[in-house]
C-alpha positions as CSV (number, residue, x, y, z in Angstrom):
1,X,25.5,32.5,27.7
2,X,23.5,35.2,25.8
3,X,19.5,35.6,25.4
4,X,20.4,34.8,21.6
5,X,22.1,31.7,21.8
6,X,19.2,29.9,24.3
7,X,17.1,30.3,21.8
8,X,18.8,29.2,19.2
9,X,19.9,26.5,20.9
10,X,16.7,24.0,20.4
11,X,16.2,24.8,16.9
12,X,20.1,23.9,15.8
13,X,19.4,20.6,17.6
14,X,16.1,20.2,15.5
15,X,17.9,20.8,12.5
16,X,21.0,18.1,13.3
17,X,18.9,15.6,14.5
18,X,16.7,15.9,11.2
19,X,20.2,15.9,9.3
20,X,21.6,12.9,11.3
21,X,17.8,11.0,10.9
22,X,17.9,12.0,6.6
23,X,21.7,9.9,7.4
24,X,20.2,6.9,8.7
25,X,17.6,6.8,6.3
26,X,19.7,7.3,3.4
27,X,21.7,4.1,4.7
28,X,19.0,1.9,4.5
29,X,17.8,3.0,1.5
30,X,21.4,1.5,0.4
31,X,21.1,-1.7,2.2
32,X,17.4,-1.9,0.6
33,X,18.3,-1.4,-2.9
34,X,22.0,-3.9,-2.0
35,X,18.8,-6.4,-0.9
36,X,16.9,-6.2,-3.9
37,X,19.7,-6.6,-6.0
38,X,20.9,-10.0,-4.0
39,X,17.2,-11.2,-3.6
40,X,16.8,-10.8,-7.9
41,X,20.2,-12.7,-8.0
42,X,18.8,-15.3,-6.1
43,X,15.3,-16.0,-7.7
44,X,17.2,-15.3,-11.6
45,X,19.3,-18.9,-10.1
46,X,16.2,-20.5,-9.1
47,X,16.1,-20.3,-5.3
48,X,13.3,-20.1,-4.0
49,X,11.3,-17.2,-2.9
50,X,11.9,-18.1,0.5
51,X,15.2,-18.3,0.1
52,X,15.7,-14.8,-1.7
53,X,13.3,-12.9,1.5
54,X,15.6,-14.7,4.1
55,X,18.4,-13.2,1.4
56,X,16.6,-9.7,1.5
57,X,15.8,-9.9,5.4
58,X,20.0,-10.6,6.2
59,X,21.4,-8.1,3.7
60,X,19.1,-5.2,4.4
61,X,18.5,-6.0,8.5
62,X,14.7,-5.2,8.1
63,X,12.1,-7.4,7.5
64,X,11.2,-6.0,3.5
65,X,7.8,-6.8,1.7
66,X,9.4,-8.8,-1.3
67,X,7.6,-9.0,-4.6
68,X,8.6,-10.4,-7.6
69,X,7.9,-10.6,-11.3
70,X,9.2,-12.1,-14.5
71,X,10.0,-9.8,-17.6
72,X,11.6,-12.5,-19.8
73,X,14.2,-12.7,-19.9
74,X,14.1,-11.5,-16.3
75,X,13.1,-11.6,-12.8
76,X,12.5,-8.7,-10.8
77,X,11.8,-7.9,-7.3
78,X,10.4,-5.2,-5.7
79,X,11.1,-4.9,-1.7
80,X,9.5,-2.8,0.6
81,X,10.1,-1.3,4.2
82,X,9.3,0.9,6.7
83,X,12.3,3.7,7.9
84,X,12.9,3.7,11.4
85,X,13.4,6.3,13.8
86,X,12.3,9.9,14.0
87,X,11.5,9.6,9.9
88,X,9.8,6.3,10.7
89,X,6.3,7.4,8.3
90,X,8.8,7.2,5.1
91,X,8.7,3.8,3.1
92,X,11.2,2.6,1.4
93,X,11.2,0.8,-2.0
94,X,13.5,-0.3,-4.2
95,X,13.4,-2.8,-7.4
96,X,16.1,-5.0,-9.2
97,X,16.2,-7.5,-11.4
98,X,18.3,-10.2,-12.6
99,X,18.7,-13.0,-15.6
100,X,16.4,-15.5,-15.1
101,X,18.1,-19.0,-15.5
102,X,21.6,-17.7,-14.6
103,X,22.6,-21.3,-13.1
């Protein structure tokens, strides 16, 4: 092993562990905004809001912040949640909404 590569070494790990932590947060930005969606679905049938965080809690596997909102003829939600792991200081947001009244 060469002078060169030892100290190399800890930055390339840096850099794929920062790669591998943008990953995971990228994934639950998905499951957030796949959340959001289902939780605006919910309230635009007339669940309750209740109902649509317990929604928003199973689909995104965090416990969001869940506002809502109507524009008629819609209601939207707006979910909130903290990242986890080494990118744990980013918060996550996303917004959907969803025909009110769809029964």
């Amino acid at each position: 092993m060469t002078a060169e590569f030892a100290v190399a070494l800890p930055a390339i790990a840096v850099v794929l562990a920062t790669c591998l932590a943008a990953v995971v947060l990228v994934a639950q930005q998905v499951r957030l905004t796949d959340a959001a969606a289902d939780a605006a679905r919910a309230l635009g049938r007339g669940e309750s809001e209740s109902s649509a965080v317990s929604i928003a809690h199973r689909v995104s596997g965090v416990g969001p912040g869940l506002t809502s909102w109507h524009e008629d003829p819609f209601v939207c939600v707006a979910l909130t949640a903290s990242s986890a792991g080494p990118l744990s200081a980013v918060t996550l947001r996303a917004e959907s909404c969803a025909m009110a009244g769809g029964r």
